[in-house]
C-alpha positions, 0 to 999 in steps of 0.5 A: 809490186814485190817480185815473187811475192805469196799470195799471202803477202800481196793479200797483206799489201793490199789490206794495208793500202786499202786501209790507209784509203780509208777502207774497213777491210776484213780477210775472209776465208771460205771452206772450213777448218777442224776444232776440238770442243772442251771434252777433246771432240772434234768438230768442223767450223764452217767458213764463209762459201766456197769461191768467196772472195779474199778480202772485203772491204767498205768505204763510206762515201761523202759529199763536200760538205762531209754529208754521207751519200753512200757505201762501196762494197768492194771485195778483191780476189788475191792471186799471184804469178800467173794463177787465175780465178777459178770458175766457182771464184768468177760465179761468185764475183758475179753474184755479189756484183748483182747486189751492187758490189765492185769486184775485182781481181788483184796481183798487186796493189798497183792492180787497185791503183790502176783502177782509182781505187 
């Protein structure tokens, strides 16, 4: 764990662990942002919902002999120090776990080790 670390550096420690896992992993980011097309308009990008979580992530699952026997879909909702999910941040935890999703909730990598992930 890195003491007094940004949510955003623990969010980068955890893609790099998930990735050396053997995870395909992307950073997703909700909400929306403001762009400017070429006639110097302004325009709101929509992102992904509000409440998604942070990081999603993929591994494909093999048997002994290397035959594929699946996917686990994982999505991990990053935090730091003491601060908590929101409630929006849980519902949606929640509906993507009814589509056989794993989510979970980190402060560190040592978060997804304790879970054999």
């Amino acid at each position: 764990m890195i003491p007094h670390a940004s949510e955003h550096q623990i969010q980068n420690a955890i893609l790099g662990y998930l990735r050396y896992r053997g995870y395909k992993c992307f950073r997703m980011n909700s909400g929306g942002m403001r762009s400017v097309d070429s006639r110097g308009k302004e325009f709101l990008v929509r992102l992904h919902e509000a409440g998604t979580p942070d990081i999603m992530a993929f591994k494909t699952l093999r048997n002994n002999q290397g035959g594929v026997i699946g996917t686990q879909t994982l999505f991990v909702e990053v935090k730091a120090g003491k601060n908590k999910p929101t409630f929006l941040q849980l519902n949606k935890m929640q509906e993507l776990e009814e589509y056989g999703a794993q989510c979970i909730v980190a402060y560190s990598v040592e978060d997804l080790e304790s879970m054999g992930i």
